[in-house]
MIDREN-506824 format. One record per residue (C-alpha): residue number from 0; residue in three letters; chain; x, y, z. Coordinates in nm, 3 decimals. Layout:
# residues N
NUM,ala,A,X,Y,Z
...
END
This chain:
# residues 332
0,unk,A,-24.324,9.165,-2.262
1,unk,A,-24.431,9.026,-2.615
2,unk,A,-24.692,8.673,-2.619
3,unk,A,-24.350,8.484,-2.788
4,unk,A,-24.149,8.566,-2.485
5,unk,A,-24.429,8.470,-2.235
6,unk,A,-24.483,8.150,-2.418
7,unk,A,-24.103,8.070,-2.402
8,unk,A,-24.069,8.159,-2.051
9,unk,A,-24.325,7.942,-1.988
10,unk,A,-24.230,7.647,-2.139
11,unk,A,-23.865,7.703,-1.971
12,unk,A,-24.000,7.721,-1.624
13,unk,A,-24.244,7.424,-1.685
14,unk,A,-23.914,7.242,-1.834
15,unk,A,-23.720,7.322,-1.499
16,unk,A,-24.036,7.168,-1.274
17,unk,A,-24.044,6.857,-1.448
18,unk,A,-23.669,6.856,-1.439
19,unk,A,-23.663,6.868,-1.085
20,unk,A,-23.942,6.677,-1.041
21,unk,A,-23.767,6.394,-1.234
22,unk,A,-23.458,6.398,-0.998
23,unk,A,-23.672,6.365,-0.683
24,unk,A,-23.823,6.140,-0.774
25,unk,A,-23.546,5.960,-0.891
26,unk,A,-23.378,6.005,-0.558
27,unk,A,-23.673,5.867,-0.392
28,unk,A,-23.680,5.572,-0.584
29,unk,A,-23.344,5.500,-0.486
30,unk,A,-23.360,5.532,-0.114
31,unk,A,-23.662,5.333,-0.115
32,unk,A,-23.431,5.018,-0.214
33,unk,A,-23.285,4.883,0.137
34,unk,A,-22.928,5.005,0.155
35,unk,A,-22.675,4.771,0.015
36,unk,A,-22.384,4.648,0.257
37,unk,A,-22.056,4.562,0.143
38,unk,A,-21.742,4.375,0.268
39,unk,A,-21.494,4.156,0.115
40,unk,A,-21.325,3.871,0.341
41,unk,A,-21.032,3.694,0.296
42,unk,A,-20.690,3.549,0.380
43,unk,A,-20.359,3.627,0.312
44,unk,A,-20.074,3.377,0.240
45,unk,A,-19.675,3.355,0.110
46,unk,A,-19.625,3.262,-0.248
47,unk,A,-19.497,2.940,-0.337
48,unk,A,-19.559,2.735,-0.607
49,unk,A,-19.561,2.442,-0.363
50,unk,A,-19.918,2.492,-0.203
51,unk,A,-19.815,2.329,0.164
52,unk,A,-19.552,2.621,0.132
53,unk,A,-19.810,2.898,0.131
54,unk,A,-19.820,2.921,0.502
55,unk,A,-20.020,3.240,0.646
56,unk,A,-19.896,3.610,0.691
57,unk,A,-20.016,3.731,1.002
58,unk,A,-20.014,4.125,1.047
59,unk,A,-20.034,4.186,0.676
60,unk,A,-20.164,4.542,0.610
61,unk,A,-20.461,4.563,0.404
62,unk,A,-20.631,4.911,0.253
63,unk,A,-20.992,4.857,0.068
64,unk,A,-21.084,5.117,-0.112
65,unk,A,-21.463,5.199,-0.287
66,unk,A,-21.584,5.498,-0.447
67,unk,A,-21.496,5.833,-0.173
68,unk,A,-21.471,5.537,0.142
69,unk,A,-21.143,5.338,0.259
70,unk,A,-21.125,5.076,0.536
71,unk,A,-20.788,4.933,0.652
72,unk,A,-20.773,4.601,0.875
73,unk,A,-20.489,4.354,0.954
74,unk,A,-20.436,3.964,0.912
75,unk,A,-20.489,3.770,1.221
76,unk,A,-20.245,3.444,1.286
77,unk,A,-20.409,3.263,1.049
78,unk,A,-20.407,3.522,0.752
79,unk,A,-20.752,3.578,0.749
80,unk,A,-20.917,3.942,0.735
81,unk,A,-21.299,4.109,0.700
82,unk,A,-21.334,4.477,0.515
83,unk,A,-21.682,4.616,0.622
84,unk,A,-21.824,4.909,0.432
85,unk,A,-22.075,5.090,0.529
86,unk,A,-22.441,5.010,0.351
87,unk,A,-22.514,5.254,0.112
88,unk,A,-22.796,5.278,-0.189
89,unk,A,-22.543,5.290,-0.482
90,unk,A,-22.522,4.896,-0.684
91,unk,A,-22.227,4.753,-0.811
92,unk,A,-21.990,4.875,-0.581
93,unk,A,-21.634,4.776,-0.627
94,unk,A,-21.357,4.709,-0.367
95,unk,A,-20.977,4.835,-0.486
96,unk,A,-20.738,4.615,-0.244
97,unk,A,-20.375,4.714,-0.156
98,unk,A,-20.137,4.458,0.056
99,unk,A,-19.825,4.502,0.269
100,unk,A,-19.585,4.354,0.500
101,unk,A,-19.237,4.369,0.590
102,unk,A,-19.059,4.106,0.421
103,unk,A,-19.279,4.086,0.114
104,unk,A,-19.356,4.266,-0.205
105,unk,A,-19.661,4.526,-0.189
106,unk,A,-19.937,4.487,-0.426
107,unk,A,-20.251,4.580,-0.517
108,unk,A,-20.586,4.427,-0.663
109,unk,A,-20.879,4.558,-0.798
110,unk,A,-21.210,4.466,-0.912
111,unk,A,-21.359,4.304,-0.555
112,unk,A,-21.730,4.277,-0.559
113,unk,A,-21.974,4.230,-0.234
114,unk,A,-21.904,3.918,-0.029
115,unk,A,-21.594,3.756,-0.281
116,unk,A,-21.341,3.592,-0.087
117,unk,A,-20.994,3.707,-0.169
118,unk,A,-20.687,3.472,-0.148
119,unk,A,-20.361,3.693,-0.158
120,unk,A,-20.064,3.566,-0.226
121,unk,A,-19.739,3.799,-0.142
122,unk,A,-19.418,3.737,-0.264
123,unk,A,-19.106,3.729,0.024
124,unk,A,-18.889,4.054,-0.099
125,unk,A,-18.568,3.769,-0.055
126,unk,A,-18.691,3.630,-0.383
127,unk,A,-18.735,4.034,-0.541
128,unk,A,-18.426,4.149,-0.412
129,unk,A,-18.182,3.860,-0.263
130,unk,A,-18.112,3.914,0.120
131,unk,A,-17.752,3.883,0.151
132,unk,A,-17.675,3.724,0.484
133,unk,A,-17.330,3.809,0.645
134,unk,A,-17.165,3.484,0.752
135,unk,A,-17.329,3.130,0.672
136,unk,A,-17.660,3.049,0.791
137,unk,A,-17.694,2.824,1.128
138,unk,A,-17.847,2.486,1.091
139,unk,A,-18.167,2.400,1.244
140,unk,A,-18.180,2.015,1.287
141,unk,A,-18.361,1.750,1.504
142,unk,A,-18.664,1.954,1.617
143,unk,A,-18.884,1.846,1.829
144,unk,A,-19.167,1.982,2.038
145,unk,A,-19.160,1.849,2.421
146,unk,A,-19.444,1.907,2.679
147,unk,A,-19.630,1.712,2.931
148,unk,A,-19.965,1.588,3.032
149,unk,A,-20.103,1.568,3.367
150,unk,A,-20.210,1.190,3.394
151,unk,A,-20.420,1.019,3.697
152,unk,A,-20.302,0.686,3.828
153,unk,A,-20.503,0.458,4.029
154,unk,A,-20.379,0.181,4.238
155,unk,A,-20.525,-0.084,4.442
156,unk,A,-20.320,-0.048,4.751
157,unk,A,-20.537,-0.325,5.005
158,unk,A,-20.858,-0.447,5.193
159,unk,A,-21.055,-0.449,5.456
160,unk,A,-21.277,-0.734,5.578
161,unk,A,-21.369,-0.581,5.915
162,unk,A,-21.634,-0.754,6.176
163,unk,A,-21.851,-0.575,6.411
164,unk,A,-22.111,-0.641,6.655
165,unk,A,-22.414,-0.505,6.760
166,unk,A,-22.523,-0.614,7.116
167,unk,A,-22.838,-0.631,7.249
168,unk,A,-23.075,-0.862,7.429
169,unk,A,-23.366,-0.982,7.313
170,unk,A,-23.762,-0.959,7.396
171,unk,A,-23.708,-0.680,7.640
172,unk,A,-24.021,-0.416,7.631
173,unk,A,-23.861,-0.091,7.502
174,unk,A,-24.078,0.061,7.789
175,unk,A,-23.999,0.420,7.709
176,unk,A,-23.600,0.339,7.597
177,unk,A,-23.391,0.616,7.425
178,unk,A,-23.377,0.363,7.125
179,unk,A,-23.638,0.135,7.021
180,unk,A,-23.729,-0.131,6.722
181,unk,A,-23.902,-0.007,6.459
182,unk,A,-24.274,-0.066,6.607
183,unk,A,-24.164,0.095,6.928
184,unk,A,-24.261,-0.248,7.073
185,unk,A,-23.861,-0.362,7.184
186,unk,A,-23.613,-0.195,7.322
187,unk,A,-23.307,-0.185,7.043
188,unk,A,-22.934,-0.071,7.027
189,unk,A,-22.746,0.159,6.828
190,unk,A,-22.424,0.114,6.673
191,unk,A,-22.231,0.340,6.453
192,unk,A,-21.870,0.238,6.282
193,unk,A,-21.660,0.468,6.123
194,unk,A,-21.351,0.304,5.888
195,unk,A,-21.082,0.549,5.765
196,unk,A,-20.889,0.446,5.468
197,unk,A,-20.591,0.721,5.562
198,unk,A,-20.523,1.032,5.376
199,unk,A,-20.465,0.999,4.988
200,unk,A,-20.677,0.686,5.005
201,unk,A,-21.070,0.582,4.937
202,unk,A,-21.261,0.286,4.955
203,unk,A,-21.390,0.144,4.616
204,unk,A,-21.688,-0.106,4.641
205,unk,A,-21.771,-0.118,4.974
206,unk,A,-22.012,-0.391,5.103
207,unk,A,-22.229,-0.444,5.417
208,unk,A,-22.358,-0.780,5.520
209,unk,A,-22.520,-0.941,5.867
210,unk,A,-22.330,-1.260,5.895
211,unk,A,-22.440,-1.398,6.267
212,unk,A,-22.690,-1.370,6.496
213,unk,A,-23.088,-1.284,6.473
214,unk,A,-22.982,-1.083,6.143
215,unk,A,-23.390,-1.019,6.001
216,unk,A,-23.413,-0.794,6.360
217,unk,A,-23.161,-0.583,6.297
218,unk,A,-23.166,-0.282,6.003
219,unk,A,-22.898,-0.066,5.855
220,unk,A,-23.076,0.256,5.949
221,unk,A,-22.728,0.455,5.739
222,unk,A,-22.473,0.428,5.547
223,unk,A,-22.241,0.604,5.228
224,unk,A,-22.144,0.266,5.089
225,unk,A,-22.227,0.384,4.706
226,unk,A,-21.977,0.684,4.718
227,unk,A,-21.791,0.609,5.009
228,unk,A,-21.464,0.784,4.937
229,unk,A,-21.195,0.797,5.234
230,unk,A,-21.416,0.751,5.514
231,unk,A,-21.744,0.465,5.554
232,unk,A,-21.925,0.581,5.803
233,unk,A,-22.234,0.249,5.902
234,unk,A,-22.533,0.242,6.162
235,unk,A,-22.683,-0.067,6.233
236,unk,A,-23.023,-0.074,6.499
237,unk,A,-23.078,-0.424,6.626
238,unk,A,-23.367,-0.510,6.862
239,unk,A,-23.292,-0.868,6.912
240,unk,A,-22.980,-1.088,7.049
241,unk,A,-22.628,-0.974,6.916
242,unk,A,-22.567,-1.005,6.529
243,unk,A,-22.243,-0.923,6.369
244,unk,A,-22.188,-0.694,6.044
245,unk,A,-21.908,-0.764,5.809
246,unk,A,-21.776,-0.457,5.579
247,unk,A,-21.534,-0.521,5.275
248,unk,A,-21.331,-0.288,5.049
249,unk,A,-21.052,-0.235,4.861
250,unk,A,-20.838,0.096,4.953
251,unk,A,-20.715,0.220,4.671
252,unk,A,-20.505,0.563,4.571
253,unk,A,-20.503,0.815,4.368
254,unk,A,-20.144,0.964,4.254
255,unk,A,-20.149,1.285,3.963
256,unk,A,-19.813,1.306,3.772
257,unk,A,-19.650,1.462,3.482
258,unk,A,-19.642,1.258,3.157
259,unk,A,-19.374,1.388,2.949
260,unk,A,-19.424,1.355,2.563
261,unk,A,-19.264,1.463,2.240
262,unk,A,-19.441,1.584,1.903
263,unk,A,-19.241,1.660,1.536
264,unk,A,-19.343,1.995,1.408
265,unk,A,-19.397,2.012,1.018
266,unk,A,-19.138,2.238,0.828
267,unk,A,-19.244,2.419,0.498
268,unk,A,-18.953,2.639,0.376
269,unk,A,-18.883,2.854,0.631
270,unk,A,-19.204,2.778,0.849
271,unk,A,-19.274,2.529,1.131
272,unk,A,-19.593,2.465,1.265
273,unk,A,-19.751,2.223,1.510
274,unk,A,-20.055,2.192,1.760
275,unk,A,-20.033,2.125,2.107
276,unk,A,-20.340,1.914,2.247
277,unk,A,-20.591,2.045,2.526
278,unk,A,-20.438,2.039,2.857
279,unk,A,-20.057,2.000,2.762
280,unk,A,-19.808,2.247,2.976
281,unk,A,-19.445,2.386,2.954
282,unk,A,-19.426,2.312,2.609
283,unk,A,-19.056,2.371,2.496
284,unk,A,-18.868,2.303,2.157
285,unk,A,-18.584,2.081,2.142
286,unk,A,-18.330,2.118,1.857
287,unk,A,-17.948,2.101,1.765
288,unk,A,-17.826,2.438,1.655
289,unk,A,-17.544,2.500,1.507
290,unk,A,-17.461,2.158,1.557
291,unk,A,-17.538,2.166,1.984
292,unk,A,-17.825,2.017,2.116
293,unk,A,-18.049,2.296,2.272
294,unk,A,-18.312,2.341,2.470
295,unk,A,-18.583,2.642,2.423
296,unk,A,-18.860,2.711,2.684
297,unk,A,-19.143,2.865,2.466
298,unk,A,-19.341,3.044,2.738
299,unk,A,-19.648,3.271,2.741
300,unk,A,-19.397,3.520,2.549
301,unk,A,-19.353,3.266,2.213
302,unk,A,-18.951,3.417,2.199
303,unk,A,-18.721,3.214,2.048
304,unk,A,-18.364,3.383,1.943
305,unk,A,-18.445,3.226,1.591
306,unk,A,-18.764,3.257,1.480
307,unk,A,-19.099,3.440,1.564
308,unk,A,-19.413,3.228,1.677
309,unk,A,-19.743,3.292,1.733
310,unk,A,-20.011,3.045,1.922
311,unk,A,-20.377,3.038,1.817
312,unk,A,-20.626,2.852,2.082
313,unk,A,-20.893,2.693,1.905
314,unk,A,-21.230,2.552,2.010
315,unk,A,-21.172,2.211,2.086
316,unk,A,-20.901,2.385,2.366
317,unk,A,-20.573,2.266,2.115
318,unk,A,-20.324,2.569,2.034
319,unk,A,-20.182,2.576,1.706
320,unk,A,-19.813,2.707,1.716
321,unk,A,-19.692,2.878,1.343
322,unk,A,-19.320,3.031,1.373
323,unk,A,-19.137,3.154,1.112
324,unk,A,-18.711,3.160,1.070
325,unk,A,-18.545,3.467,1.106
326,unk,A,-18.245,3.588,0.882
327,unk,A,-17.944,3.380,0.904
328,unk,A,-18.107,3.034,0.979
329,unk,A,-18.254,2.765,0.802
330,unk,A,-18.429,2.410,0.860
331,unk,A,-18.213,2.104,0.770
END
């Protein structure tokens, strides 16, 4: 081999190390940047021009595509959705979005960067290509939501002003008695009264006063007066002459009941929505159809031969209700 070929050989094999070298280090200077995530959230809603019309599409389809990666997720009741990507090093990724539902015109949008909220609106397919209902369409009039409440009533339902006495005589040595004053010094008595204000019933500011007798040698040893609830139970130790104890109340009673009330869903084209506050049962929907006056138990189900709901608890414990008419019926 000739010097000229050497020399080029050389310089082509020196070429290809720094080539290489180049690219590796080029890699490593990428994956020494912190991997980028990407996601794209958003919610998805029916097209109107009138925006209290653009009620959410729940179980809308939704395909994100970027670079060699696609993600699908689904609408939840309120429209919303997330599309998570894994992180990766490449910048400036993209998101390519594609929509669908039954009932509504598919479409796609493009152009989605990192973090972007996306408000989709889909068009019903009635307004693409005209649904063509056999028959005329049934009326849906007078709506209204009924449920109840539970509610507590209290009532003051009587008294008691009840005496009792405490016997005992006086300035006798307790000499080793069962019950004794205080010091030990006089023999004492013990009386315990129990009042019962009857089942369903409790006492509400009870009181306890000595009204006769050598009162300042005599000492409530017990007593629930503060909470007393149905029963007041009261032990008195007196280690003098006879004194008398009054107790007063009021009896008063607790009764839980139903509370039926009414609520006016609001109607946007062919939506109805309307949110039931926290602790409200058996809600049902009240309506004339077709002219008769019906009533329709919603239930944990949500069917309803006319339209299909969906609930959605929220954190202050309301539900908010969103149903939507089905083919052949229409709000009035």
């Amino acid at each position: 081999m000739n010097i000229k070929r050497r020399r080029t050989l050389t310089i082509l094999i020196t070429l290809a190390v720094l080539g290489l070298a180049a690219a590796l280090t080029l890699v490593l200077v990428q994956r020494s940047r912190p991997r980028q995530p990407l996601h794209v959230v958003g919610v998805v809603l029916r097209d109107d021009a009138d925006p209290a019309k653009q009620t959410p599409i729940p179980g809308a389809t939704i395909e994100a595509v970027s670079g060699n990666a696609t993600v699908a997720a689904a609408s939840d009741d309120a429209g919303f959705f997330r599309i998570d990507f894994e992180p990766s090093w490449e910048r400036d990724r993209k998101v390519a979005l594609t929509f669908s539902r039954d009932g509504y015109q598919s479409f796609e949008s493009g152009g989605w960067r990192n973090g972007q909220i996306c408000v989709a609106r889909m068009t019903p397919l009635e307004r693409v290509i005209p649904v063509v209902t056999k028959g005329p369409r049934i009326a849906i009039s007078n709506l209204r939501v009924r449920y109840t409440i539970k509610n507590t009533t209290t009532t003051n339902i009587g008294s008691i002003a009840n005496p009792f006495e405490v016997g005992n005589q006086g300035s006798v040595p307790c000499d080793g008695a069962p019950t004794c004053s205080p010091d030990g010094k006089w023999r004492a008595t013990l009386n315990s009264q129990v009042f019962d204000a009857g089942a369903g019933n409790e006492y509400r500011n009870a009181r306890l006063s000595c009204i006769a007798g050598p009162c300042p040698f005599s000492k409530v040893t017990s007593e629930n007066l503060q909470q007393p609830g149905q029963i007041i139970r009261v032990s008195v130790l007196n280690w003098s002459d006879t004194v008398t104890y009054f107790v007063e109340a009021e009896v008063a009673h607790t009764a839980i009941g139903n509370i039926v009330r009414y609520l006016y869903p609001f109607k946007t084209g062919p939506s109805m929505n309307f949110t039931l506050p926290a602790g409200s049962e058996g809600p049902s929907i009240e309506a004339d159809l077709g002219g008769m006056e019906i009533v329709f138990p919603l239930g944990p189900a949500l069917k309803l031969s006319w339209a299909a709901c969906s609930a959605t608890p929220a954190p202050d414990h309301t539900t908010q209700f969103r149903c939507q008419l089905k083919d052949g019926y229409e709000f009035q």
